[in-house]
Backbone as numpy.savetxt, mean C-alpha at the origin, in Angstrom:
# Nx Ny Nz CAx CAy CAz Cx Cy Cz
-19.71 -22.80 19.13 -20.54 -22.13 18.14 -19.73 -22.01 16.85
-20.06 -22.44 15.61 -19.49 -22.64 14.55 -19.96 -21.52 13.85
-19.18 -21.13 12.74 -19.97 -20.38 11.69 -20.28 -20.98 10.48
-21.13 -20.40 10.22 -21.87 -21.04 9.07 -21.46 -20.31 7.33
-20.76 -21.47 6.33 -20.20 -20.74 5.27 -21.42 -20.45 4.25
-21.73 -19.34 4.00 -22.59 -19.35 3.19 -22.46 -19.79 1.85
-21.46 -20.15 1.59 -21.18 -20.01 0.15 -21.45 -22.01 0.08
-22.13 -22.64 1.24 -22.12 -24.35 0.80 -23.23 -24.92 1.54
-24.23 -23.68 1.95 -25.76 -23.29 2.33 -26.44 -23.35 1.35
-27.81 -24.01 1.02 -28.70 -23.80 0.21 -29.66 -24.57 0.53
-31.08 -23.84 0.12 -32.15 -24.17 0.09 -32.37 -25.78 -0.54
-33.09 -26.93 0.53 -33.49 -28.26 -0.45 -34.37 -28.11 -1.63
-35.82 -27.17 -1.02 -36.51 -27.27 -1.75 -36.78 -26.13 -2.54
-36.71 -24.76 -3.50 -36.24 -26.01 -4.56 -34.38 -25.20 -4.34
-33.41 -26.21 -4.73 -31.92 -25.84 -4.26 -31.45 -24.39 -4.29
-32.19 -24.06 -5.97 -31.59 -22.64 -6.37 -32.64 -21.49 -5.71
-33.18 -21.65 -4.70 -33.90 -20.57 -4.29 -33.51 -19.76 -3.59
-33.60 -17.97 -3.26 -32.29 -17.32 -2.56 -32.77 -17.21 -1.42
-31.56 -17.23 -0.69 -31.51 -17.12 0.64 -31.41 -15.63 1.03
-32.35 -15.34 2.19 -32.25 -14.11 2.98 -31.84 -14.64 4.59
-31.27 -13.43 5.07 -30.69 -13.68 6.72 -31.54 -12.96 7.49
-31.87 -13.54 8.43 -32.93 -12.89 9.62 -31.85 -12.63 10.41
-31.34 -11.04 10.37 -30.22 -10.62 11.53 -30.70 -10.37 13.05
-32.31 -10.69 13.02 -32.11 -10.41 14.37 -32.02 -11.62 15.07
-32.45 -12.80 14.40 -32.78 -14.43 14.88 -31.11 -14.60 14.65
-30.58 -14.28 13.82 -29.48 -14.85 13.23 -29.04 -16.50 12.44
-30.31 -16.44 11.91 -30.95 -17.60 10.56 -30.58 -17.11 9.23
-30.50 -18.01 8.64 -30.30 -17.90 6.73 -31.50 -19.04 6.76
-32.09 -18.05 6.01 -33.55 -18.27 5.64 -34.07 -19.08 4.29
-34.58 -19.71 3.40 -35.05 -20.34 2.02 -36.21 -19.10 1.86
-36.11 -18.18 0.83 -37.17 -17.16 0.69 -38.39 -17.87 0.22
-38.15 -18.90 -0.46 -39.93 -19.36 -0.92 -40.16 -20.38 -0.29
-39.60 -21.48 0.80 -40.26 -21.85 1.81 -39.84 -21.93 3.22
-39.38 -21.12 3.52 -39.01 -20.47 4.96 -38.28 -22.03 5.80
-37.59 -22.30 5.00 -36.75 -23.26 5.38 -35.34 -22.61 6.24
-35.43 -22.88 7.31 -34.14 -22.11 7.82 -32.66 -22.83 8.19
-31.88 -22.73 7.06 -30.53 -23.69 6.43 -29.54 -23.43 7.07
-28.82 -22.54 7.93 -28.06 -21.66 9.00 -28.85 -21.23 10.24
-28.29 -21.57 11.23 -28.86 -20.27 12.38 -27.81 -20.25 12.99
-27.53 -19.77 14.02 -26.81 -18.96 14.72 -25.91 -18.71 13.72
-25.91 -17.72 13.07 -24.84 -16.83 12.42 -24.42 -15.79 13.36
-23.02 -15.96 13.28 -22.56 -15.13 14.04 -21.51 -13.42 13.03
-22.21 -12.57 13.57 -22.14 -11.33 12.46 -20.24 -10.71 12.72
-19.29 -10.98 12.17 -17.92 -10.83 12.75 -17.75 -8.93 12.72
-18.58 -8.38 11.71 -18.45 -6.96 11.50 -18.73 -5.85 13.30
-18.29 -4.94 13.31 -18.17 -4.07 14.42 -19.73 -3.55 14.42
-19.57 -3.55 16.25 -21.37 -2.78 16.47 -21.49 -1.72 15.80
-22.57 -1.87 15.01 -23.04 -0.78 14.34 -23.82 0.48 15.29
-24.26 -0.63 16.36 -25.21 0.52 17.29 -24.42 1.88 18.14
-24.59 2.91 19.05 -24.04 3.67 19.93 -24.67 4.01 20.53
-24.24 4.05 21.99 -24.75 4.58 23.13 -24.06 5.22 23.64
-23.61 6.32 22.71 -22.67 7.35 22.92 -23.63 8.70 24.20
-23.20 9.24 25.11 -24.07 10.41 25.46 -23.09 11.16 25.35
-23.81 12.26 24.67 -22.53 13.73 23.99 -22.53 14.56 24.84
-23.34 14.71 26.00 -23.12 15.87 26.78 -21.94 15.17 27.97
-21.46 14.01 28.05 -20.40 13.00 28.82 -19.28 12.83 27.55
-19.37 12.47 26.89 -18.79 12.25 25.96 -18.44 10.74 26.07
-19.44 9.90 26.98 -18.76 8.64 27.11 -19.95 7.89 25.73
-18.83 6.94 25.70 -19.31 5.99 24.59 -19.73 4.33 25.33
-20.51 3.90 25.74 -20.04 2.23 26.12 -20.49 1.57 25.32
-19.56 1.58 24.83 -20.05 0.49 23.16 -19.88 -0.87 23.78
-20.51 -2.14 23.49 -20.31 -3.40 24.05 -19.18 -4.56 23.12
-18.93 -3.62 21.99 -17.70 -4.53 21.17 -16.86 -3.50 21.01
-15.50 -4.22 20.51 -14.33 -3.53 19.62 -14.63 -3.54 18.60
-13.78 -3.20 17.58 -13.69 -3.32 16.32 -13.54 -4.56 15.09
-14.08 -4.60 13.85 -14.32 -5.60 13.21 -12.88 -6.17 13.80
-13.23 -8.13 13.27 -12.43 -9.06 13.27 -11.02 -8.74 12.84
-9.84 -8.79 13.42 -8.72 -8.61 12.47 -7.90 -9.90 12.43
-8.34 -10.46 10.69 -7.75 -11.77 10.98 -5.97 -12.10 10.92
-5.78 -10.85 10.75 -4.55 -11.36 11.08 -3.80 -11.93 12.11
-4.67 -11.07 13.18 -4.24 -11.44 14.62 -4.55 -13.44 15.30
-3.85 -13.47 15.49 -4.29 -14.97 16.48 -5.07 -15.20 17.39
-6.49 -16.18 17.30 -7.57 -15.69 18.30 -8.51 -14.57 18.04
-8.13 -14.04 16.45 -9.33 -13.30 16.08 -9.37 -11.72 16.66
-8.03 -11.54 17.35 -8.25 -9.97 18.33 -9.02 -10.46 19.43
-9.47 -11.16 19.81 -10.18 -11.39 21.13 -9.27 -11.27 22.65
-9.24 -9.73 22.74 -8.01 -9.39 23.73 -8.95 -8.93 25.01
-8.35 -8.60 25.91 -9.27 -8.29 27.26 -8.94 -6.91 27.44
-9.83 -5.96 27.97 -9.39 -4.53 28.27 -9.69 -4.12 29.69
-9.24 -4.04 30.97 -9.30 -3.79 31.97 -9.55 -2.49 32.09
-10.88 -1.34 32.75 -11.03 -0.14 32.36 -11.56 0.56 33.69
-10.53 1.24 33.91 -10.96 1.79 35.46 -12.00 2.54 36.07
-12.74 2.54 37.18 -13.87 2.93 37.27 -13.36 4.49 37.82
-14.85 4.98 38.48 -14.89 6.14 38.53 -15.86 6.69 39.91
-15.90 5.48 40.60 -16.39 5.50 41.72 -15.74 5.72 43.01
-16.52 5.89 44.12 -15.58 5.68 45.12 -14.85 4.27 45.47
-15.03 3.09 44.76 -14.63 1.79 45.57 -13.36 1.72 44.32
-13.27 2.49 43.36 -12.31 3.06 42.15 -11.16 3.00 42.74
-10.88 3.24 44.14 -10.05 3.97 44.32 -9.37 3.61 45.99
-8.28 3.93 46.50 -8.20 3.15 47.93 -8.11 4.54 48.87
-7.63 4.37 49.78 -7.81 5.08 50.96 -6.79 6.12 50.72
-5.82 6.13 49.97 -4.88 7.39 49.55 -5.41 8.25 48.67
-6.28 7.94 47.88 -6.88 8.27 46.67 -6.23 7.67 45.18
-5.50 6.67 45.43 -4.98 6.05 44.06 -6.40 4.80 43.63
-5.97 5.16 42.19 -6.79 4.37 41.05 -6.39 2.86 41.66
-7.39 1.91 41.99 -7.00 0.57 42.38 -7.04 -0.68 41.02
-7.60 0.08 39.75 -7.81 -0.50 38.89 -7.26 0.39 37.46
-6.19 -0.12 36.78 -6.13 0.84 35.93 -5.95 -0.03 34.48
-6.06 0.89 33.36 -6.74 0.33 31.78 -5.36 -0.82 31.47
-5.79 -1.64 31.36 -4.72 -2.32 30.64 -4.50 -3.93 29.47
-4.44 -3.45 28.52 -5.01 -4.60 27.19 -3.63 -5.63 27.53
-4.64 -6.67 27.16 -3.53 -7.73 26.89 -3.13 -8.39 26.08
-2.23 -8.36 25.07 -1.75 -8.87 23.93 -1.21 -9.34 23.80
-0.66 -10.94 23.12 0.61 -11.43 23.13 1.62 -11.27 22.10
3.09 -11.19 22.83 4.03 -10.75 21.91 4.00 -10.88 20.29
3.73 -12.07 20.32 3.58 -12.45 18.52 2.54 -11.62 17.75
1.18 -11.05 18.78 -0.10 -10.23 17.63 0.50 -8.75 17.89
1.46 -8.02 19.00 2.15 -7.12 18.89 2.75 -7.03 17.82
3.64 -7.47 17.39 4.23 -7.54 16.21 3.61 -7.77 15.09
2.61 -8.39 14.86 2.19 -7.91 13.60 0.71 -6.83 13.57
1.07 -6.15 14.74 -0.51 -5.24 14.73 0.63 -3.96 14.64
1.36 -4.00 15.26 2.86 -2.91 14.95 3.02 -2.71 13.10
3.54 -3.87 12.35 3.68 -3.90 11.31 2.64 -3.75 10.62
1.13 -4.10 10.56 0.13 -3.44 10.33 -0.18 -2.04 10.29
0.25 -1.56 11.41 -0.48 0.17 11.42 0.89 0.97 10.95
2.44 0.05 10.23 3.26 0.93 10.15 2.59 0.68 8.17
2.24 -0.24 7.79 2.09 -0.35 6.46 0.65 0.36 6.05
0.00 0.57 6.84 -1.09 1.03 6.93 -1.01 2.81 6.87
-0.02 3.12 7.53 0.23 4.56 7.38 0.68 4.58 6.23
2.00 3.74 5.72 2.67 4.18 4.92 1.93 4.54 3.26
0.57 2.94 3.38 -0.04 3.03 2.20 -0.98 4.65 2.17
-1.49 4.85 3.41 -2.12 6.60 3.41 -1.57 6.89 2.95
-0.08 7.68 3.05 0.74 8.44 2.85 0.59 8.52 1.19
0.63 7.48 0.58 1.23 7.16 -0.57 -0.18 7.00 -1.71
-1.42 7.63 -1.21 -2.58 7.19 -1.01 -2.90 5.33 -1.69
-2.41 4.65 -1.19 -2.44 3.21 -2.00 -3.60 2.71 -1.95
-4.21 1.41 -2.83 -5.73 1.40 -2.43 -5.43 -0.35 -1.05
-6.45 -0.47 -0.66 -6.57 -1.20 0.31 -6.16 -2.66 -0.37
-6.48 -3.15 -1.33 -5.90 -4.50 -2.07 -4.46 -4.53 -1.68
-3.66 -2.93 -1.45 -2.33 -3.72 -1.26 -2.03 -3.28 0.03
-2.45 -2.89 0.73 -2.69 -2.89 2.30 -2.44 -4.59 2.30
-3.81 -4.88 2.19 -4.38 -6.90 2.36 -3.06 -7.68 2.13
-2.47 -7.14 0.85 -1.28 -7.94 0.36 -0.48 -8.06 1.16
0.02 -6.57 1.71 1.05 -6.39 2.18 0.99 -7.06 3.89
0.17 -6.77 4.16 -0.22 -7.91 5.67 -0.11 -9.32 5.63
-0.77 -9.82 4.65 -0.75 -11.32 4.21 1.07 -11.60 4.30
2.08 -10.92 3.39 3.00 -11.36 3.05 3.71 -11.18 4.40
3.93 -10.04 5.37 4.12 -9.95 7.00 3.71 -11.01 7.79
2.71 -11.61 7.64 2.48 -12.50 8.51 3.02 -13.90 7.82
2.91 -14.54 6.69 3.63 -15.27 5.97 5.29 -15.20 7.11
5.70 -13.88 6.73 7.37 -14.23 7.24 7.10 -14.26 8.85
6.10 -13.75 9.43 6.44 -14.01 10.72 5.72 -15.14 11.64
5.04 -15.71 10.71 4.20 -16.91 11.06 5.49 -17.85 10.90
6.39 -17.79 9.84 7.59 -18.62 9.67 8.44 -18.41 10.67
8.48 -17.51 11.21 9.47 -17.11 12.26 11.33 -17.23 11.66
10.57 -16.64 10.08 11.98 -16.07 9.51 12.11 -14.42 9.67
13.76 -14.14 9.50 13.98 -12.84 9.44 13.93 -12.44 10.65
13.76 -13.13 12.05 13.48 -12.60 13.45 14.44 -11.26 13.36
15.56 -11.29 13.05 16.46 -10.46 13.65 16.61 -9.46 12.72
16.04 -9.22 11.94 15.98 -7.73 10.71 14.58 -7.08 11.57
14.80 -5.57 10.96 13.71 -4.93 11.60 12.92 -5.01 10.78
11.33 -4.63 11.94 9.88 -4.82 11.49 9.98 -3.98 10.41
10.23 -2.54 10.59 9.81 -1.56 9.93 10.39 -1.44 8.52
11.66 -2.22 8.50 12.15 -2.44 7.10 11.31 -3.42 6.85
11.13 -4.92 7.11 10.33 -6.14 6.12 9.31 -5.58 6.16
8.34 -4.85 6.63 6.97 -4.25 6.98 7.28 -3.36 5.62
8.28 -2.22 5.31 8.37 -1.51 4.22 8.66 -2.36 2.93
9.26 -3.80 2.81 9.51 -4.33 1.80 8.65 -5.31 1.42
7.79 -5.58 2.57 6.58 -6.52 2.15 5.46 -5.17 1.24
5.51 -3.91 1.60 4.45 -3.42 0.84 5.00 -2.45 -0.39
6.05 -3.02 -1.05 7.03 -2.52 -2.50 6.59 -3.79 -3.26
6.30 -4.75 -2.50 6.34 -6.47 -3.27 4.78 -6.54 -3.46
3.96 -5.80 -2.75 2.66 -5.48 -2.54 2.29 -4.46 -3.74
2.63 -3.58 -3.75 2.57 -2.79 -5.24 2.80 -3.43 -6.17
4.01 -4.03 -6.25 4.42 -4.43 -8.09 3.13 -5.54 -8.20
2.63 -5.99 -7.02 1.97 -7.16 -7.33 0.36 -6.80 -8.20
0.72 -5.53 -6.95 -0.94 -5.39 -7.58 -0.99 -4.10 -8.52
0.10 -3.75 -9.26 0.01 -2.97 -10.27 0.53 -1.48 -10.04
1.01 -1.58 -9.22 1.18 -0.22 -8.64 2.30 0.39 -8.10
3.03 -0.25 -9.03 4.69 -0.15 -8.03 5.19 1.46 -7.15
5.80 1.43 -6.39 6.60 2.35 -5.98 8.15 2.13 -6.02
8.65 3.32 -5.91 10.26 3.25 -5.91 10.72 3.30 -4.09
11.98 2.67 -3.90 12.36 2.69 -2.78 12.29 4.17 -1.93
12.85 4.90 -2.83 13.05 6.11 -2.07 11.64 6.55 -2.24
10.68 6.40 -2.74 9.21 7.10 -2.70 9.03 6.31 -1.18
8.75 5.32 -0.84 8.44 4.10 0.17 9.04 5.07 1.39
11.02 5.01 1.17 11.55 5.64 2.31 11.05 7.01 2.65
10.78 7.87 1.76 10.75 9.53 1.97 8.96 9.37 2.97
8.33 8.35 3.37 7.13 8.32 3.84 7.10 7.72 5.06
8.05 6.61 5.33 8.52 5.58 6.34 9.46 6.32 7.23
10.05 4.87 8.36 11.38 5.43 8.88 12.51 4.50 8.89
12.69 3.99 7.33 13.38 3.52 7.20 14.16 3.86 5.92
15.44 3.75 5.84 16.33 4.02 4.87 15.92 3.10 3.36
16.52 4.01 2.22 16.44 3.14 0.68 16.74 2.26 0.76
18.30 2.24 1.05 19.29 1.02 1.33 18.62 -0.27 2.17
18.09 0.24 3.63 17.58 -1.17 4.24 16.13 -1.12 3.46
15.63 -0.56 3.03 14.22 -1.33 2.24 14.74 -2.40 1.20
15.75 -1.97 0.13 16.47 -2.50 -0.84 16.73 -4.09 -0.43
17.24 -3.98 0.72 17.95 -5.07 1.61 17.40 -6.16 2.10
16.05 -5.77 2.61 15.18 -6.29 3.31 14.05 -7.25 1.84
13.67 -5.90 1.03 12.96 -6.40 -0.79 13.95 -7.52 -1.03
15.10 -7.83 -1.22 15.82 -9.20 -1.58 15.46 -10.52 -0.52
15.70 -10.13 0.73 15.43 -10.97 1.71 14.29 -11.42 1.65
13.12 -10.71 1.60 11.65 -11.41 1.31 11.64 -11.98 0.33
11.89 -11.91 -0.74 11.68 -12.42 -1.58 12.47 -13.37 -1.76
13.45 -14.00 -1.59 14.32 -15.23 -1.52 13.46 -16.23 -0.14
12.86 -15.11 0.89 12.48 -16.18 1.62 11.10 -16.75 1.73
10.52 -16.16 0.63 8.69 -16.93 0.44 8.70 -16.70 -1.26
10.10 -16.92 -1.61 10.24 -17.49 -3.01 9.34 -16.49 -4.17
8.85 -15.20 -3.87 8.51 -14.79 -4.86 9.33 -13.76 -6.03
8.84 -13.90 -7.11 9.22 -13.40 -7.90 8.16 -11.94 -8.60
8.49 -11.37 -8.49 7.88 -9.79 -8.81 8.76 -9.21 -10.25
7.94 -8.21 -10.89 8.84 -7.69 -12.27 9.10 -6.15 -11.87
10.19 -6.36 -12.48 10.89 -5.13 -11.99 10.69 -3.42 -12.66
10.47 -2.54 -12.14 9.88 -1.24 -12.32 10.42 -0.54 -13.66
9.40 -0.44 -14.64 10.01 0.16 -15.68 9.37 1.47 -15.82
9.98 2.22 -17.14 9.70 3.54 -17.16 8.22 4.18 -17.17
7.54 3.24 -18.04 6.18 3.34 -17.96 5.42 3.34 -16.22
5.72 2.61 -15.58 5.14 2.33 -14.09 5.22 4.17 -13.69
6.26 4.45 -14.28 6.44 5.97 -13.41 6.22 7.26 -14.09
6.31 7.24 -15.07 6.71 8.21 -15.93 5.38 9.20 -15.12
4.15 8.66 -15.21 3.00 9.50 -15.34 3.21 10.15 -13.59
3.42 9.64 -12.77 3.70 9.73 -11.19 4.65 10.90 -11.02
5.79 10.74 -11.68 6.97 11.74 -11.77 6.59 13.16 -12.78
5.47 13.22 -13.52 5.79 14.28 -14.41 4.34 14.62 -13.58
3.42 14.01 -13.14 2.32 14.84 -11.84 3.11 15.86 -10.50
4.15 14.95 -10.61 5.17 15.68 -9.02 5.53 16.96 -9.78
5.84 16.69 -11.07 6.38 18.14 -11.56 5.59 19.29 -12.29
4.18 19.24 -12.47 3.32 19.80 -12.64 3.54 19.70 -14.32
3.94 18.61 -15.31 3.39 18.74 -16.54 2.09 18.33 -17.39
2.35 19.07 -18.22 0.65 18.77 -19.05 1.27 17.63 -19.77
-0.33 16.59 -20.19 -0.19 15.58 -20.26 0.22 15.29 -21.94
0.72 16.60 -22.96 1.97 16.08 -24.04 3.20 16.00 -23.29
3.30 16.62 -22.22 4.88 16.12 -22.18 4.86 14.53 -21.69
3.86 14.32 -21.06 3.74 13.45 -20.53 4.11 12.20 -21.23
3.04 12.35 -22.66 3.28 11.39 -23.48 4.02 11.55 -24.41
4.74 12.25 -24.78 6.22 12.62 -25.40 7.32 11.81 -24.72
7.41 12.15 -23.42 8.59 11.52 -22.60 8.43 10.17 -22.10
6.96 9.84 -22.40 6.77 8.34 -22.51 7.43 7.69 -23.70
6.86 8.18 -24.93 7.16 7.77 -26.40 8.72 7.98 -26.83
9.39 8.72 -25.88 10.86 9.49 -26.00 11.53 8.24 -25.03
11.33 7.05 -23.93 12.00 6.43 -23.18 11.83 5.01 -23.68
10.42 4.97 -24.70 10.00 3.59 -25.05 11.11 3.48 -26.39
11.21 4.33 -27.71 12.15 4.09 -28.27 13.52 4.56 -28.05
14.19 4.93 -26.90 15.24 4.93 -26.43 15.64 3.02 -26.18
14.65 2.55 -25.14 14.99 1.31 -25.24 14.65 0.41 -26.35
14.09 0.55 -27.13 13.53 -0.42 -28.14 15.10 0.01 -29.27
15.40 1.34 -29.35 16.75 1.27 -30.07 18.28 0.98 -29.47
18.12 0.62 -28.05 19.41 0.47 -27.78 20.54 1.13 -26.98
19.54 2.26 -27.06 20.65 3.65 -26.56 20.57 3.42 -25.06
19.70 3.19 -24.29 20.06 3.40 -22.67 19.77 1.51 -22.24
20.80 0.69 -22.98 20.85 -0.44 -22.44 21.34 -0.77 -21.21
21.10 -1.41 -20.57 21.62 -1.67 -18.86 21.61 -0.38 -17.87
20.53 0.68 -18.44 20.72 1.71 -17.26 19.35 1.52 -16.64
18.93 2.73 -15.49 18.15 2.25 -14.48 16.67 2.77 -15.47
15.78 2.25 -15.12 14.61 2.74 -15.39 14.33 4.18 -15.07
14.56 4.17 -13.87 14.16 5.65 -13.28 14.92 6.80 -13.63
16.48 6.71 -14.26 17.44 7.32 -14.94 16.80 7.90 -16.33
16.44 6.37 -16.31 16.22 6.87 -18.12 14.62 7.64 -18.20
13.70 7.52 -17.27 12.30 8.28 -17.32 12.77 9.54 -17.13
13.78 10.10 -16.04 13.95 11.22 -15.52 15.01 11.99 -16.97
15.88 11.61 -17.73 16.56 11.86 -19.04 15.53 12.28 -20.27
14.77 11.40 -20.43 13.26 11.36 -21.07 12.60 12.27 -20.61
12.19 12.85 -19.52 11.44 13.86 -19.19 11.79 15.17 -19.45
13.66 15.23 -19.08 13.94 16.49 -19.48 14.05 17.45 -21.27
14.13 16.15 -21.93 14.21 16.10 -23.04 12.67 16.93 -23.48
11.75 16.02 -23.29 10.06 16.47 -23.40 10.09 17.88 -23.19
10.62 17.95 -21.36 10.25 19.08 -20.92 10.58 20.58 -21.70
12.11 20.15 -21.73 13.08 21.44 -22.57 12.34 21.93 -23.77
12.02 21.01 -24.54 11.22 20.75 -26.00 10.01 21.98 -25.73
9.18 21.75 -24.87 8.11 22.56 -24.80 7.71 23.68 -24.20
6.98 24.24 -23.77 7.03 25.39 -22.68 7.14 25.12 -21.16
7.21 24.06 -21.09 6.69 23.97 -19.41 8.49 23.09 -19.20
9.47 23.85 -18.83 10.69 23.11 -18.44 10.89 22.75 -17.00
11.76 22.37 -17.13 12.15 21.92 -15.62 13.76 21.14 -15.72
14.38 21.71 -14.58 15.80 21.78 -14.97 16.25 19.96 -14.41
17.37 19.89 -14.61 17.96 18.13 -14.77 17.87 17.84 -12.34
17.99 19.14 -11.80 18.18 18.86 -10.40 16.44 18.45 -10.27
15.40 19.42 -10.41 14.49 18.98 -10.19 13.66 17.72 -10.70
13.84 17.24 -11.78 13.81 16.02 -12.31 14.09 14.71 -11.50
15.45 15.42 -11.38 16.29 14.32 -10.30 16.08 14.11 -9.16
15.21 15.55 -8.51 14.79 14.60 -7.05 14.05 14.31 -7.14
12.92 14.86 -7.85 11.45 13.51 -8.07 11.64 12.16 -8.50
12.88 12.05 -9.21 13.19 10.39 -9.86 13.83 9.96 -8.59
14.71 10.20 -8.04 15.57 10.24 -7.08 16.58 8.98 -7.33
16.73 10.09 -8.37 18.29 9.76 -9.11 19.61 11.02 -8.86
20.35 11.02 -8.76 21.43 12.17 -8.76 21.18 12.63 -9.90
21.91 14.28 -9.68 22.20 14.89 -11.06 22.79 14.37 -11.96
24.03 13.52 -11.80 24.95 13.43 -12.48 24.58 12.13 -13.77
23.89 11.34 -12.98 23.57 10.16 -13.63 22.60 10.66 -14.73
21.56 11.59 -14.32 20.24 11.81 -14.82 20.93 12.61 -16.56
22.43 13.62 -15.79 23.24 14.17 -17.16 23.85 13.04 -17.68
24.14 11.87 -16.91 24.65 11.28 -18.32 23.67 10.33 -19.20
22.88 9.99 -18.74 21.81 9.63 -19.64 21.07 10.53 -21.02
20.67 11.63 -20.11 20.44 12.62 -21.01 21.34 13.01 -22.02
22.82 12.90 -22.28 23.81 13.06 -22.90 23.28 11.47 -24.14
23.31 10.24 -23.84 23.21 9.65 -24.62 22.02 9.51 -25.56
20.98 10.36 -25.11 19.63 10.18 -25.94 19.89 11.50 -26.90
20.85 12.68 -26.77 20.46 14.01 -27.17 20.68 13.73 -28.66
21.90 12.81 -28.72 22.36 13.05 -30.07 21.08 12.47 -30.82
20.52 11.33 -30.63 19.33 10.41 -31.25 17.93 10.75 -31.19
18.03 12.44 -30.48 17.01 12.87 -29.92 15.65 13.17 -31.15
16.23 13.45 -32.70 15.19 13.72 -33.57 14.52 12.11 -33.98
15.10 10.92 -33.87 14.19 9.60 -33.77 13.48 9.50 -32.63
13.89 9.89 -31.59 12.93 9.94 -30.03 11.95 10.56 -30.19
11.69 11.89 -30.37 10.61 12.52 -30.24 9.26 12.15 -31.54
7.74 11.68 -30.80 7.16 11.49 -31.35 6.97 12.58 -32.79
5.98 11.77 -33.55 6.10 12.72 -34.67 4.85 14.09 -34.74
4.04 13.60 -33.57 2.99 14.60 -33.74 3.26 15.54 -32.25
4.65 15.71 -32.15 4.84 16.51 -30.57 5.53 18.12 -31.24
4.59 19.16 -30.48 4.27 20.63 -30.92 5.89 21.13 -30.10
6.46 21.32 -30.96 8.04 22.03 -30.51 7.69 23.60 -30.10
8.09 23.63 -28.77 7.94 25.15 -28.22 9.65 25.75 -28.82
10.50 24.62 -28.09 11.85 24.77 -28.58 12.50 23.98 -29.15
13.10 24.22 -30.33 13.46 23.40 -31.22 14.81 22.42 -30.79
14.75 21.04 -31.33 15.57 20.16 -31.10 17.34 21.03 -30.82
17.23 21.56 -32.06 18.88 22.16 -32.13 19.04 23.33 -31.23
17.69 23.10 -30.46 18.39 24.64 -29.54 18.34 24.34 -28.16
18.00 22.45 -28.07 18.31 21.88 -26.78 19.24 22.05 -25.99
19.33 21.94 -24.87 21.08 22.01 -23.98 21.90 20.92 -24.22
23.31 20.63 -24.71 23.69 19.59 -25.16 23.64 18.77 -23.91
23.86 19.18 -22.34 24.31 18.52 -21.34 23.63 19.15 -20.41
């Protein structure tokens, strides 16, 4: 039984006429002359029906769940499900039949790495485009049967960092780790390895990607917001925080904004939302202070005045 692509289906007479599906025949139909161009369509989506009884609480639904194409064979796994009868059972009273799915090692592993990227994107609320991504690029490395010997849960965490930048949405390692169970360092580790080994190239996280993410964690209103945006964009456009980290210089930039206005927040708390150290976050902040009256936009409402900033 084949499936039928709809998208290279069409009506002869006349070509451009639209097609409707008779789901119960399972035909693709010609609406103005009942020409039927498909049949057996086969519907891959999960039973919609239930024959749930609530006072049992049993369900016997006659399918699993939609298609998961990642898997090999479509998920088409077997579920052995023990009865509840007397022939259930043998002459001791043990279960003679008990539940047991069968999966092979290779769709284990990527149904594992699935529901670990799948949490992680909840967590992080991500939208489903980079869920998709991030599966696609997992099965890519393990369809290659590269990386066997690094763990799932790190390439599983570094396929969906390569999954963000892709689709607009980057995260930082330690945002990824503080949700996962895997360390900065092996995400870091693992993000090089993928990417050298299915050759992609991704752009790397700048201040803008975060700024707005990090000053939500810290409860500011949205001038500081765009102060410490406009305060990190001509920091780099003049020179002053050349070769330092992005996330250094947003978290330096923020404190600057912050101090400036009513709503502060000191260089530690900054720093663990950037999750940068203190120390780095002070020396950055040290190099913008002096240049700090070209940084600050020109229409930003001073609660506290430049000269009465903290030098350090």
């Amino acid at each position: 039984m084949s499936r039928v692509d709809f998208t290279q289906v069409h009506c002869s007479n006349p070509p451009e006429a639209p097609l409707v599906e008779d789901v119960r025949a399972g035909d693709q139909v010609g609406l103005e002359c009942g020409l039927v161009v498909g049949d057996r369509v086969i519907d891959i989506g999960s039973e919609w029906r239930t024959f749930s009884n609530e006072a049992t609480e049993v369900d016997p639904c006659r399918v699993g769940g939609a298609e998961n194409p990642l898997l090999n064979g479509s998920d088409l796994t077997t579920l052995l499900r023990g009865g509840s009868g007397m022939a259930a059972f043998d002459k001791h009273g043990n279960a003679k039949y008990t539940s047991r799915k069968i999966v092979a090692s290779g769709d284990r592993a990527l149904m594992n790495a699935s529901k670990e990227i799948s949490q992680i994107a909840d967590r992080l609320h991500l939208p489903k485009t980079v869920v998709d991504r991030a599966n696609n690029l997992f099965k890519m490395i393990h369809d290659g049967k590269k990386l066997k010997s690094r763990s799932t849960d790190a390439i599983s965490s570094a396929c969906l960092c390569i999954a963000c930048r892709q689709e607009g949405v980057p995260q930082t390692f330690k945002e990824v780790s503080a949700v996962s169970q895997t360390s900065k360092k092996e995400i870091g580790r693992a993000f090089k390895l993928v990417q050298a080994t299915l050759d992609i190239s991704v752009d790397a996280i700048n201040t803008g990607d975060v700024m707005s993410r990090f000053c939500s964690h810290l409860g500011l209103p949205n001038s500081v917001v765009k102060a410490a945006t406009a305060i990190a964009k001509t920091a780099e456009d003049l020179g002053i925080v050349t070769g330092r980290s992005p996330l250094s210089v947003a978290a330096a930039a923020i404190i600057l904004a912050s101090q400036a206005s009513k709503c502060k927040r000191s260089q530690k708390e900054i720093g663990d939302v950037a999750g940068v150290v203190e120390v780095t976050v002070r020396h950055v902040y040290q190099l913008m202070y002096p240049r700090a009256v070209k940084l600050f936009p020109k229409d930003f409402v001073f609660t506290t005045p430049i000269n009465k900033l903290p030098v350090s």
